[in-house]
N, C-alpha and C positions, 0 to 999 in steps of 0.2 A: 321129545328128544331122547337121545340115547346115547350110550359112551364110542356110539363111532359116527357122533352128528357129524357133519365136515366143517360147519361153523366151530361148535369147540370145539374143533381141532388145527380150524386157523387161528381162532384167538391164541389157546395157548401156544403152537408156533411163533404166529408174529409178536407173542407178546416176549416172549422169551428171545427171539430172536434183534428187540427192541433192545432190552434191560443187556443181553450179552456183548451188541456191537456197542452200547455206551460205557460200560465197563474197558473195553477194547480202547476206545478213546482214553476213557480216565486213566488206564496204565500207559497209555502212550502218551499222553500230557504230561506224565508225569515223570515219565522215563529222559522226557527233553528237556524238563521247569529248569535245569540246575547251572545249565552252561546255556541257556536262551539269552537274548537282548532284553531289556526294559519291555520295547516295543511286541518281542516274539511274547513274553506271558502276559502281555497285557493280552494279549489274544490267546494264549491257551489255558486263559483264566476262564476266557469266555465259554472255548472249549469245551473246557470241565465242566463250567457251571448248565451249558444247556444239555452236557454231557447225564450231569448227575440229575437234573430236571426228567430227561428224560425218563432214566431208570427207576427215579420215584413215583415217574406217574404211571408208567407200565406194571410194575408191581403193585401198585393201589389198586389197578385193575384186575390182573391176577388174581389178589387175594381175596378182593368182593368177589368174583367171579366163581373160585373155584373151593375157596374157604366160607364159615359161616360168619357173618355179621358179627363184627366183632363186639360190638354192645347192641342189646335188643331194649330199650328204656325199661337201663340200668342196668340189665343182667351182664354180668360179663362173661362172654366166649373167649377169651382170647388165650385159652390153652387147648381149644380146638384145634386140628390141621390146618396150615397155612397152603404157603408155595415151599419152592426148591429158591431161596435168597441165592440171588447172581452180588456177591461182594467183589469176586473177581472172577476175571473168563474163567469157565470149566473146557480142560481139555477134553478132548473125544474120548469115550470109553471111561469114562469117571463115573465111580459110585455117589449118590447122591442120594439127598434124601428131603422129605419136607420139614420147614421148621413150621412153629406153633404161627398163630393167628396172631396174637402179643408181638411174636420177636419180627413177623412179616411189615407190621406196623412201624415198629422201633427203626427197621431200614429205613423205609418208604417216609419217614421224618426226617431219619440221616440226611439218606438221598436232598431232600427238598431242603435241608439247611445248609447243607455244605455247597448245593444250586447259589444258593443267597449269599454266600461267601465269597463265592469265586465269581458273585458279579460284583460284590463291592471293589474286590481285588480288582477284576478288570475296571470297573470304573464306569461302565457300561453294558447294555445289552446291545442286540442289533434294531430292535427298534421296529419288528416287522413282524406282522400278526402271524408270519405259518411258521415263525420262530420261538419256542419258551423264552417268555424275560423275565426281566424282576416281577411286573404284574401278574403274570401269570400261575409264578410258583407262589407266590403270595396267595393267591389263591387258589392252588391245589392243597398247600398248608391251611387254608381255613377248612377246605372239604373233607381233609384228612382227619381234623379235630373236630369238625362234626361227628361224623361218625365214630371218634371216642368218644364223644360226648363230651369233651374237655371245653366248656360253654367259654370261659376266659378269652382261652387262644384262640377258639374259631371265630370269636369276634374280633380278635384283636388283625387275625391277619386278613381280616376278608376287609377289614377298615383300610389296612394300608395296601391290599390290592386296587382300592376305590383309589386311594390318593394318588398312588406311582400312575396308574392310570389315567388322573383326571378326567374321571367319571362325575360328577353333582348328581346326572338327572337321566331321567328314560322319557323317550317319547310316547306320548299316549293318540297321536296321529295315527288313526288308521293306514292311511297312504306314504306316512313316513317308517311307519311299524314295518310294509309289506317293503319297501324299498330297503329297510336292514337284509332283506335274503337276495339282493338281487344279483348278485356276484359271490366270487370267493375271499373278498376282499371289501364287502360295500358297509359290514356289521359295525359300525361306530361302536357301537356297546362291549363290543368282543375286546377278551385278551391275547386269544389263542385261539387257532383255527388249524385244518389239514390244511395241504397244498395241494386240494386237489381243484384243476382247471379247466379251461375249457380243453386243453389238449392233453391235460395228465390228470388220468379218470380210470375207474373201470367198466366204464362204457354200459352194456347190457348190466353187468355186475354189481351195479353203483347202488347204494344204500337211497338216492333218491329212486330209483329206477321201481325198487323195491315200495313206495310210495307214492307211487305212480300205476306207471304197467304191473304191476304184479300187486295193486289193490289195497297195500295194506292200507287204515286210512284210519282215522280217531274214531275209538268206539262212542256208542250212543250216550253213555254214563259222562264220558268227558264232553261232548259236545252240551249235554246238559248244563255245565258247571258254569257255562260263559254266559254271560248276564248282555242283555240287547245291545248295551252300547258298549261294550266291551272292542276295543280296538284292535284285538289281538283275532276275532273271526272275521276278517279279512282272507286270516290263513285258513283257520279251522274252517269256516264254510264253502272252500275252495273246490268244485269238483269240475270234473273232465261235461264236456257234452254228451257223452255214452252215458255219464253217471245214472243212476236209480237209485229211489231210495233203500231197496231192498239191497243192490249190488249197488252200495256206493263206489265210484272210481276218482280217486283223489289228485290233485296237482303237486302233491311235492311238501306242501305247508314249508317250514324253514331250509327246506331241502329244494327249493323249485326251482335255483337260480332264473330269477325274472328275466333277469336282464337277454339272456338265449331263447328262454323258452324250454329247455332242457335239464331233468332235475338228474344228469345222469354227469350233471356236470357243478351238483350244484355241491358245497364244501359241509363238514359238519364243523360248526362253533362249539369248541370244546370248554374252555371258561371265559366267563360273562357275567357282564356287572349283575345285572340281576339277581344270577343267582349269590352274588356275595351280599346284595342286600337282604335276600332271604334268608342266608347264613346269619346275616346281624340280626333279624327281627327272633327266629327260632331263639340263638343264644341268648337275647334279653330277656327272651320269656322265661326260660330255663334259670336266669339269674335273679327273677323277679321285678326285671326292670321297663315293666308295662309298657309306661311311656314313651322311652326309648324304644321298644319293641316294637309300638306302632308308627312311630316316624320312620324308619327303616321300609316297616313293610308298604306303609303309603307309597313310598318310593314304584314301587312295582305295581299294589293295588290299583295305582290312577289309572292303568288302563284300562280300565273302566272307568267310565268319562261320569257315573253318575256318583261316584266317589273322591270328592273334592277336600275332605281335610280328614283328618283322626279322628274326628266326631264321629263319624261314619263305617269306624272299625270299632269290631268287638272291645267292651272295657274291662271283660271278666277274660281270668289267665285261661279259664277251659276253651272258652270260646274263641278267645283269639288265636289258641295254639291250633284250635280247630278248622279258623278261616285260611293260619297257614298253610297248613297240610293241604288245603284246597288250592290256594294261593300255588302254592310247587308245584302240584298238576297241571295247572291251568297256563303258568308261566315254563317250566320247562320240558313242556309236551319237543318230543322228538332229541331229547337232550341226553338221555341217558341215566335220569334218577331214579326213577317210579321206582322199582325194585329195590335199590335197597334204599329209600326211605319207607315203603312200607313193609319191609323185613324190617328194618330200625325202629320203626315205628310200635313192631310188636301189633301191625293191625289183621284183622281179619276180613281178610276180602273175599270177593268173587271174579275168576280166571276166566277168559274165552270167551270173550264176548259173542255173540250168534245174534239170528234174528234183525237185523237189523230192519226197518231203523228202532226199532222197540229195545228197550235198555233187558239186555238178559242174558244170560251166563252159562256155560255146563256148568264150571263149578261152583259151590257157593262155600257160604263159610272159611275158606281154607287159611290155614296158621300157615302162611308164605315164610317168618318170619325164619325156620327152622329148614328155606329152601336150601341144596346147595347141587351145584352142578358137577357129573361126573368130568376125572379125570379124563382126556381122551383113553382107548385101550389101547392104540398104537403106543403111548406111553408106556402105559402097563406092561404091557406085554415085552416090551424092548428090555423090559429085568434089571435094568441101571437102579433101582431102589423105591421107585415114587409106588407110595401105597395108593389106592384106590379110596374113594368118598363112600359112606354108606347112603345113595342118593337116591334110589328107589323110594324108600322110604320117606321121602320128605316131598314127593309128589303129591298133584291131587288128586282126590279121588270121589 
């Protein structure tokens, strides 16, 4: 990639274009709170609160995105370069500038607490997975404290994204597993999801389409990771009838929506019980709380069906912090982690998988953990204030 890829140049668009129209809401919420009915802020509580959800979770994005990790196990970055913080619209032609990694976080918890505020005021969410609710900022609040490392909090809200939820348990059914992706709408497990459907999609453009017709597909090193009875390769050994093993061509895996046949139609699950289980297992290990740690992760491990109690997971803290790290590849393949839990992670990996179906890499060794992606230049260039990332530098080589 480069600083005129056209993807980071739609992320930072639409991401900023997210955080600035929900700002636009909060000053207008806010501009009506004073002389409204009962009834008008009980709903422009609501407003706000999926208002201010929004903007936390756009700039969460952002700043992984385009800032470094804010904790690398333990190091802290967080007087690194951030974002440009959206606290209120920026009018046209306004000098602007990046705040630090630290203060981009401090929002991005604002944002998601004061989410949680103005649902208790409203009293209510909408109650509909392509909407943020309580469950779900609950658990953008644990994702966010992960990545501080703040072991406490990340456990404490990814618990009560489980509860607001009424989540217990995952299925470990192969054929119930493959039926959570069969619509935009069908993931029992899910908090939150896009809205995209069978008629509002981007068609050729579509993020399944890209896991599909354009090939991309689970490299050989994660196909590795899944153990025979593992319920979850259903999806991962999913391939097209053209498929080969040299040119695998893939069906979509949680992108394939079953139910069409169509993965150009199929939604992305943005937060998910699972992965707040995993949130709970990592933070107990972090806190020393073994135990706990493994009931958490059993939760998710069972998909593999040869794994029936906590006997069966690691007892020692290296190794079980090791089966998780495994655990979150294996469980939020197509999700949006891998990166920055192994930039968090402080690991050293191998980039670009080739060769298939043979496990092997151009690059090897590479310290990811110190990745970070250029501003777009269209930014730069435009001279409103946003400095550039020294990001050459933190490629592979």
């Amino acid at each position: 990639f480069t600083d005129t890829d056209t993807y980071l140049k739609s992320i930072w668009e639409y991401g900023y274009k997210t955080a600035d129209n929900a700002a636009r809401v909060i000053q207008a919420s806010q501009a009506l709170y004073n002389n409204a009915s009962d009834d008008e802020k009980t709903e422009l509580n609501m407003y706000m609160a999926e208002a201010y959800a929004l903007r936390g979770y756009a700039q969460l994005l952002l700043t992984n995105i385009y800032g470094h990790q804010i904790k690398v196990n333990g190091q802290d970055f967080s007087s690194e370069l951030g974002i440009v913080i959206i606290d209120q619209p920026k009018e046209a032609l306004t000098k602007i500038s990046r705040s630090t990694v630290g203060e981009s976080y401090e929002a991005i918890i604002n944002d998601l607490k004061n989410a949680l505020s103005h649902f208790e005021a409203a009293g209510k969410d909408r109650g509909e997975l392509q909407y943020l609710g309580k469950a779900a900022t609950n658990g953008l609040l644990a994702r966010t404290y992960l990545y501080l490392e703040n072991w406490d909090e990340a456990r404490n809200y990814a618990e009560q994204a489980l509860k607001i939820a009424g989540i217990t348990t995952l299925t470990n059914d192969a054929n119930a597993y493959k039926a959570l992706y069969n619509s935009e709408i069908s993931n029992s497990e899910s908090m939150f999801a896009l809205a995209i459907t069978n008629t509002t999609n981007w068609s050729a453009n579509s993020y399944g389409t890209l896991w599909s017709t354009y090939n991309f597909s689970p490299s050989p090193k994660l196909i590795s990771m899944y153990a025979t009875n593992d319920c979850r390769k259903i999806l991962i050994d999913g391939r097209d009838k053209t498929s080969t093993e040299s040119e695998p061509v893939y069906t979509g895996g949680k992108i394939a929506h079953f139910s069409s046949g169509n993965p150009a139609r199929g939604t992305n699950y943005i937060v998910n019980a699972p992965e707040m289980y995993l949130i709970k297992a990592e933070a107990n290990v972090q806190l020393n709380k073994l135990n706990e740690a493994k009931e958490a992760l059993l939760v998710v491990a069972k998909r593999n069906l040869d794994i029936k109690s906590t006997n069966d997971l690691p007892s020692e803290k290296e190794n079980l912090m090791s089966f998780i790290k495994d655990e979150r590849a294996r469980e939020l393949f197509q999700e949006g982690m891998r990166l920055y839990d192994l930039r968090r992670w402080n690991e050293r990996v191998s980039v670009y998988a080739n060769s298939a179906p043979a496990i092997k890499f151009t690059y090897t060794n590479y310290e990811i953990s110190n990745l970070v992606f250029p501003i777009p230049s269209a930014e730069i260039n435009a001279g409103f204030g946003v400095t550039q990332n020294n990001w050459t530098n933190t490629l592979p080589k």
